[in-house]
C-alpha positions, -999 to 999 in steps of 0.1 A, spaced: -490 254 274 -526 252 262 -553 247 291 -582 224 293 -619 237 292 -623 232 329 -588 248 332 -601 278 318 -638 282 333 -617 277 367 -591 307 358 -623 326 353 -636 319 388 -605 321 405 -602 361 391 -639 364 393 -638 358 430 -608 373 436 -602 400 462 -570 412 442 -584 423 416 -584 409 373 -545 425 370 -524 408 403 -547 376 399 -536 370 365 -499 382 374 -495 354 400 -515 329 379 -491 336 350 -519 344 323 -520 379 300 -548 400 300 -553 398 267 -558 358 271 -580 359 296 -605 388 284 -603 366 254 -616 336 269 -638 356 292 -659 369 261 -663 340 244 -673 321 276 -698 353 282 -711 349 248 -711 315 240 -711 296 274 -684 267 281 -688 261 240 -672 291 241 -639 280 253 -630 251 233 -602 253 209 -607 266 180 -591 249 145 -564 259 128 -575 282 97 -562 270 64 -558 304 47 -527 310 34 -501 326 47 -497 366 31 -462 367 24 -457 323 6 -449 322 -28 -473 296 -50 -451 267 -58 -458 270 -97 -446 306 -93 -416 295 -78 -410 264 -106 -415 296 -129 -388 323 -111 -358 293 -106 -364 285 -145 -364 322 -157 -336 326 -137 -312 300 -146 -324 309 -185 -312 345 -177 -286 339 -154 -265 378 -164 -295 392 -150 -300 413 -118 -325 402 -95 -342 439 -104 -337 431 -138 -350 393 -136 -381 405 -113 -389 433 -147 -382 404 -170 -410 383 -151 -436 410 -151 -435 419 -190 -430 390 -200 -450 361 -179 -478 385 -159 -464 373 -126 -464 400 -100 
């Protein structure tokens, strides 16, 4: 469940002012520490600004294979369908670059 702004600023207070201290106030609010320091920085650093939701990055993920690479693995595959996968994946290095 993502919280508002205001939902935020007003977590903040409540552990702020609390008498329980940062760890049992965020255990009975239902929030991890690691959350709320997060938000606490940014709102430290940047003000209310500083808790709006960020975008989604568009970087792509480490571990996707390109889609031509992909085209290119199925078609040497099915062309050299006696091969091993060890064998194929040696096949795709010498001969088309593709690491």
């Amino acid at each position: 469940m993502r919280l508002t702004v205001q939902e935020k600023q007003e977590v903040i207070k409540i552990v702020e002012g609390s008498e329980l201290g940062v760890h049992q106030t965020l255990l009975r609010l239902g929030i991890a520490k690691s959350t709320f320091y997060k938000w606490y920085k940014a709102y430290l650093d940047q003000g209310m600004v500083g808790l709006e939701p960020k975008p989604p990055s568009n970087r792509r993920q480490w571990n996707t294979i390109p889609e031509g690479e992909k085209t290119l693995v199925v078609e040497l595959a099915l062309e050299y369908s006696d091969l091993s996968p060890r064998e194929l994946a040696c096949k795709l290095s010498d001969t088309r670059g593709v690491f």
